[in-house]
PATI-491727 format. One record per residue (C-alpha): x, y, z; residue in three letters. Coordinates in steps of 0.001 Angstrom, whole numbers, plus 500000, padded with zeros to 6 digits. Layout:
REM residues N
XYZALA/...
This chain:
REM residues 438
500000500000500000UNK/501293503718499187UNK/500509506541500909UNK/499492509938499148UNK/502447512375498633UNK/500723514511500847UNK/501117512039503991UNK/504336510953503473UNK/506620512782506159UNK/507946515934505443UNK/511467515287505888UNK/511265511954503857UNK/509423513728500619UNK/511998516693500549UNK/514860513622500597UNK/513361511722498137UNK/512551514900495839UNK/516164515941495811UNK/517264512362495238UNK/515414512149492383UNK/516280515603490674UNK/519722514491491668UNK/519792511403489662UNK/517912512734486715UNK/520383515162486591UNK/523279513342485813UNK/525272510366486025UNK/527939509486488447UNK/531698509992486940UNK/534148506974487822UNK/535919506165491226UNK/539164506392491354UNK/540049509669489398UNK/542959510631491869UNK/545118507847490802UNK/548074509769488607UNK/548495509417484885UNK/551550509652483761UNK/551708512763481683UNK/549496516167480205UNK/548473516624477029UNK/549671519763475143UNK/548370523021475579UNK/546731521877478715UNK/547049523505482039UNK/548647522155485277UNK/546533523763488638UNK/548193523306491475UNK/545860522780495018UNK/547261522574498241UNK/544024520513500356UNK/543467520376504048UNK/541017517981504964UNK/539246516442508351UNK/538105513467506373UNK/539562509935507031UNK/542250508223504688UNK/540557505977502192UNK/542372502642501618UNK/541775503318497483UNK/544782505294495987UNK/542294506767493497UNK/540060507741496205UNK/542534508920498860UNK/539919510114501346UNK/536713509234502184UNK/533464510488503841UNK/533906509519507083UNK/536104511670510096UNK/539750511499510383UNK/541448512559513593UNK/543732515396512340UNK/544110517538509682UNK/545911516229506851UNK/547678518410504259UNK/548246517032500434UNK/549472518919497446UNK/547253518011494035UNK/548516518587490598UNK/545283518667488222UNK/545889518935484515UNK/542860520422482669UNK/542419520558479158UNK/543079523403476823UNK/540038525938476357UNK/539412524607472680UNK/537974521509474124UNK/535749522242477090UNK/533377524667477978UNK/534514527377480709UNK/533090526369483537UNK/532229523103483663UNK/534181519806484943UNK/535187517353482106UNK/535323514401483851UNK/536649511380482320UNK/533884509160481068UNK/536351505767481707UNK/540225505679482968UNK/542703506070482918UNK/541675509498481705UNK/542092511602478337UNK/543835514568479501UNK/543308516304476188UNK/539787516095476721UNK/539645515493480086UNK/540391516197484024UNK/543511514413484851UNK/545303513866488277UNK/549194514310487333UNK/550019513733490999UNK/548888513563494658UNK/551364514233497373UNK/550540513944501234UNK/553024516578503144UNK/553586515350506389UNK/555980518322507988UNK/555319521807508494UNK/558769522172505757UNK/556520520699503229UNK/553452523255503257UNK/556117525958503172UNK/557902524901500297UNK/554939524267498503UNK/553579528049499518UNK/557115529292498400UNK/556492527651494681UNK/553248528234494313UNK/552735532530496038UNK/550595534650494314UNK/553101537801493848UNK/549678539588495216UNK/550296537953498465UNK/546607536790498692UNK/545305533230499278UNK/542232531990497930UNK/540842529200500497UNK/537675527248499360UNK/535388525443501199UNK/532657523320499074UNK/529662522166500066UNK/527105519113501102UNK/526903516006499163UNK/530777516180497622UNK/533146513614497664UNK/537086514770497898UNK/537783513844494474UNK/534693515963493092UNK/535880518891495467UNK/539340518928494224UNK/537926519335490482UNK/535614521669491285UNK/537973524223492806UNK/540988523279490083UNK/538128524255487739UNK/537243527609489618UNK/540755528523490294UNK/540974527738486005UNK/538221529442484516UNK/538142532767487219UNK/541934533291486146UNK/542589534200489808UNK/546435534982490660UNK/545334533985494161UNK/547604531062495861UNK/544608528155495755UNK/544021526211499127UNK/541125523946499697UNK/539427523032503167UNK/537777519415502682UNK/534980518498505297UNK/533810514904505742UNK/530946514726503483UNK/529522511388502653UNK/528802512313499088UNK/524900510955499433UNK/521634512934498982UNK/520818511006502000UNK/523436511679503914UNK/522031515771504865UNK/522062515168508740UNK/525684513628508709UNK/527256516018506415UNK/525594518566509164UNK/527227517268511659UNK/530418517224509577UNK/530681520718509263UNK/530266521374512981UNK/532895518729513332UNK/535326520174511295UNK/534969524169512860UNK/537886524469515192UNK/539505523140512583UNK/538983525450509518UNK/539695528332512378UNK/543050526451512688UNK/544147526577509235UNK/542755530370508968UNK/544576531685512308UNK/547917529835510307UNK/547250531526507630UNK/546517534905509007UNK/550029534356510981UNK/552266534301507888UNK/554050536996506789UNK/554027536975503518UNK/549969536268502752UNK/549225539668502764UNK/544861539039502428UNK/542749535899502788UNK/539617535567500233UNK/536985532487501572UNK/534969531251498843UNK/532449528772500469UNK/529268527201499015UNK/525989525389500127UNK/526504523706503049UNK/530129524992503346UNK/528898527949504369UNK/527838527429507240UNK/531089525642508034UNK/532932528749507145UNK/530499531562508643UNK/530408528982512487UNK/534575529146512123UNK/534573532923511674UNK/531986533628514676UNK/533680531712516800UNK/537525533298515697UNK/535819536464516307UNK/534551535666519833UNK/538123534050521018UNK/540066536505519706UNK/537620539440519933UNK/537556539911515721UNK/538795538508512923UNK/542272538973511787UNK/542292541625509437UNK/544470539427506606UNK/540728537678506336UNK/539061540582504636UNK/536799538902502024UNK/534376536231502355UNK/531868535000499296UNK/529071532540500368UNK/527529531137497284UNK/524176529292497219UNK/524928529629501165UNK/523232526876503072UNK/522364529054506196UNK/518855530113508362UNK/518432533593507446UNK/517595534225511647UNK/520933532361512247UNK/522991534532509795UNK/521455537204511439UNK/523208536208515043UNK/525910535260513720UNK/527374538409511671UNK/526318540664515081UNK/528232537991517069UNK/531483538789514845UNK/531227542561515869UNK/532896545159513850UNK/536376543441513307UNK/534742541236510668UNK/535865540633506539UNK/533414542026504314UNK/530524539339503143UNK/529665539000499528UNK/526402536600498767UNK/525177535210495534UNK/521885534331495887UNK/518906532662493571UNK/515567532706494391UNK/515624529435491945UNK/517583527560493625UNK/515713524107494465UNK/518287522626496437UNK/517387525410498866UNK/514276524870498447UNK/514421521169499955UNK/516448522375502342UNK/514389525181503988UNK/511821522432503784UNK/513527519873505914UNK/515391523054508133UNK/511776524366509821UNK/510684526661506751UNK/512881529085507507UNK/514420530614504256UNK/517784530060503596UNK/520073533278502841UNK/520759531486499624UNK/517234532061498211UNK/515932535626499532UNK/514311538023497609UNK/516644540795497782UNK/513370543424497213UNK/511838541721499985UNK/512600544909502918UNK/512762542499505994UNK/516289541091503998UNK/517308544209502292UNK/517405546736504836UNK/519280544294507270UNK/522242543353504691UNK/522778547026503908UNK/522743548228507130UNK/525184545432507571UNK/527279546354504960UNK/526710542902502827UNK/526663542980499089UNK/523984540662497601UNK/524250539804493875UNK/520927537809492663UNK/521739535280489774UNK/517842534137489325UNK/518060535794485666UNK/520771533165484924UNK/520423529966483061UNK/522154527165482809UNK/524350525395484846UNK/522810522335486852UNK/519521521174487267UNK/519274522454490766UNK/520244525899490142UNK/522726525501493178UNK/526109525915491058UNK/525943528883488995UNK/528391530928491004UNK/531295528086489220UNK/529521527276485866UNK/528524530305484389UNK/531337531599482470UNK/530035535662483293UNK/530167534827487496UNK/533342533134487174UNK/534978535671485488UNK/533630537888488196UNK/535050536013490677UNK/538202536382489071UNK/538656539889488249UNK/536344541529490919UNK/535520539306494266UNK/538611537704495354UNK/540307540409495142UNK/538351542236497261UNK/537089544934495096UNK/533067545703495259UNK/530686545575492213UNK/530115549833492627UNK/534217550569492222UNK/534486550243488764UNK/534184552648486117UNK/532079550311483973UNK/528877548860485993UNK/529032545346486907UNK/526175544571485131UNK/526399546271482013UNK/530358544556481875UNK/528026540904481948UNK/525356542271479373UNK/528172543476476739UNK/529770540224477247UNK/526161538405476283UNK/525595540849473646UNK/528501540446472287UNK/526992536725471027UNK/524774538305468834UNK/522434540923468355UNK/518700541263469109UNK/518644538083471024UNK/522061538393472587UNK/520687542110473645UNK/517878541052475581UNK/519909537900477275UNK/522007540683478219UNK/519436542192479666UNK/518375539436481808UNK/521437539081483020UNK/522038543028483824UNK/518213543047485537UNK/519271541070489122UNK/523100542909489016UNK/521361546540489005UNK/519342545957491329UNK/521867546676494067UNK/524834548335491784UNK/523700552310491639UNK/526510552416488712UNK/524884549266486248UNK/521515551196487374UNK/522017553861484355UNK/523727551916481981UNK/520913549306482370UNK/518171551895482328UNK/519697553245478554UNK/520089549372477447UNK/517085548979477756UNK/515593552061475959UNK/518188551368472797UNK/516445547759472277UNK/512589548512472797UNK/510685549555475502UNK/508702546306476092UNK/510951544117477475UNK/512332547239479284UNK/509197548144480721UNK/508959544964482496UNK/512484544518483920UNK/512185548374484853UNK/509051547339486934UNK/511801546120489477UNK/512169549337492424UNK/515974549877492489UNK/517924548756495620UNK/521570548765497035UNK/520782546469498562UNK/554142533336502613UNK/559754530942501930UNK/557472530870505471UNK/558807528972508752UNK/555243529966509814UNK/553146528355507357UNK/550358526114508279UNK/550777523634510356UNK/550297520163508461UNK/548465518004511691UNK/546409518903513903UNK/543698517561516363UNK/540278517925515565UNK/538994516597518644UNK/540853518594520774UNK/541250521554518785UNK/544887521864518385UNK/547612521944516445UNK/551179520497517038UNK/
């Protein structure tokens, strides 16, 4: 006997709903993808990740780590070769469809190195320094397995061009759609832990800025570390100046508590959000019905007025299509965000400081595909981005008269709102359960 949808738990449905958008919208890539090939393939490019991770050894050399908790923190050094430009599309993972892999076509491990001395993570920093002095740390979020984290951020760091030094926190996630309550856990798990690797940061002399870049899940993980950094040390180092939460995971009330627990002496907070996002829409549904900060309707006053009063910078991506089928992963795989990532966000500048409004830069890049139809997908792109950047505001308002007042009239409708060579490098071990490092 079945029951009717409407009596099935409420917990259960939302699981099963996002299990099954999940598996209709695509199929798992092979196990095993961290095992090194042998060499690159011309033209391609060789990212370099240094990974910190609370997640438990694996036994699988492909694998390397799995979903469950490890003890310390364990620091590794990934080479990940990714194809030249010609063959993929900017912003998207190729993962190999069998392996070994094709690494002219394909992701490719070229090698994975565990450091297990302090010496280790400071030579590495030493080859790999941004000249900018600024380290790029990011923190991914729920259902991701280690391998799928490292190729998402080699992708990122890729595709945004960043010159930022690229360091990855990895939480113990199980990598299962049924796994929410776990990976949860995981993240609270893992808090003392992230704060240790971002006070070692903070400590070396020659990062001169930290940029977070955290998503779903991860940023609550990120957001938790920072409060509580803030409260033992009354602020956040200043080195930590930048923090973007995309598709951010978090209570909206929580958020709320949490940025007034940080005080003053807190990095300034940039959040993409889409109100068609239906990840977050399973998850406010199994979280109490409380929005999640990744899905607010920036014109909605009870938001706005709080994030500008708080000084956060909201950028709404609903206009944007593509990417997956949840809508959670634009911030990576649209080409437009990514480059915005690169050239704006992690390096700390704000959407309003350029001469050239953020989002008429984004609609000349879509026009630029064609004309009439490239226009208005401008447009739609430009709509969400003015409606908290003063400067795109004018540009925006002229697009839309040069290409017809129809579709202008109904974007318009939309009120306007503003919304380190280091003997102090991180420390390669520590312990989670206690909290420290050695």
């Amino acid at each position: 006997m079945f029951l009717p949808v409407s009596k099935i738990p409420l917990g259960a449905r939302a699981g099963a709903m996002l299990a099954a958008l999940v598996l209709a919208g695509c199929a798992s890539p092979p196990e095993g993808v961290l095992s090194p090939v042998a060499q690159t393939a011309p033209d391609a490019t060789e990212i370099s990740i240094l990974v910190a991770t609370t997640r438990a050894p694996s036994d699988n050399p492909g694998l390397l780590y799995s979903g469950e908790r490890g003890n310390e923190i364990d620091f590794n050094e990934l080479v990940v070769s990714i194809p030249p430009d010609s063959k993929r599309k900017i912003g998207e993972v190729q993962w190999p469809r069998k392996l070994p892999p094709d690494p002219s076509r394909e992701f490719a491990t070229l090698s994975a190195k565990q450091f297990v001395t302090p010496e280790e993570v400071a030579k590495w920093y030493e080859r790999n320094k941004a000249p900018s002095g600024r380290l790029l740390i990011f923190v991914h979020g729920f259902n991701t397995r280690y391998e799928s984290a490292v190729y998402r951020f080699a992708q990122i760091a890729h595709d945004s061009k960043t010159d930022a030094t690229p360091v990855m926190f990895t939480w113990p996630s199980r990598g299962s759609v049924f796994d929410y309550g776990y990976d949860k856990e995981s993240t609270n798990y893992s808090r003392s832990a992230l704060e240790a690797l971002l006070t070692a940061a903070s400590s070396v002399p020659e990062i001169k800025e930290v940029t977070i870049l955290a998503h779903s899940m991860g940023t609550w993980l990120t957001v938790e570390s920072l409060r509580q950094m803030a409260i033992r040390n009354d602020g956040v180092p200043s080195k930590i100046s930048n923090v973007i939460l995309a598709s951010p995971d978090l209570d909206v009330d929580v958020f709320r508590q949490q940025i007034a627990d940080m005080g003053p002496k807190r990095p300034k907070f940039t959040v993409f959000v889409s109100r068609d996002d239906r990840a977050l829409t399973l998850s406010r549904r199994i979280s109490g019905n409380v929005d999640r900060l990744g899905q607010i309707d920036i014109n909605n006053p009870a938001y706005r007025d709080g994030l500008e009063q708080a000084g956060i910078t909201v950028l709404d991506l609903s206009a944007l299509q593509g990417g997956d089928r949840l809508n959670h992963t634009k911030f990576a795989q649209s080409p437009d965000v990514v480059k915005l990532l690169g050239q704006r966000l992690i390096d700390g500048q704000t959407v309003t400081d350029q001469d050239l409004g953020l989002g008429a830069e984004l609609g000349a890049t879509a026009m630029s595909v064609s004309n009439t139809v490239g226009s208005a997908a401008g447009m739609a792109i430009s709509a969400p981005i003015a409606i908290i950047d003063p400067k795109a505001r004018d540009t925006f308002d002229a697009q839309s008269r040069r290409f017809g007042t129809g579709l202008g009239d109904t974007i318009l409708g939309v009120t306007p709102r503003r919304i380190g060579k280091t003997v102090n490098a991180p420390r390669p071990r520590c312990d989670v359960a206690q909290g420290t490092c050695r």
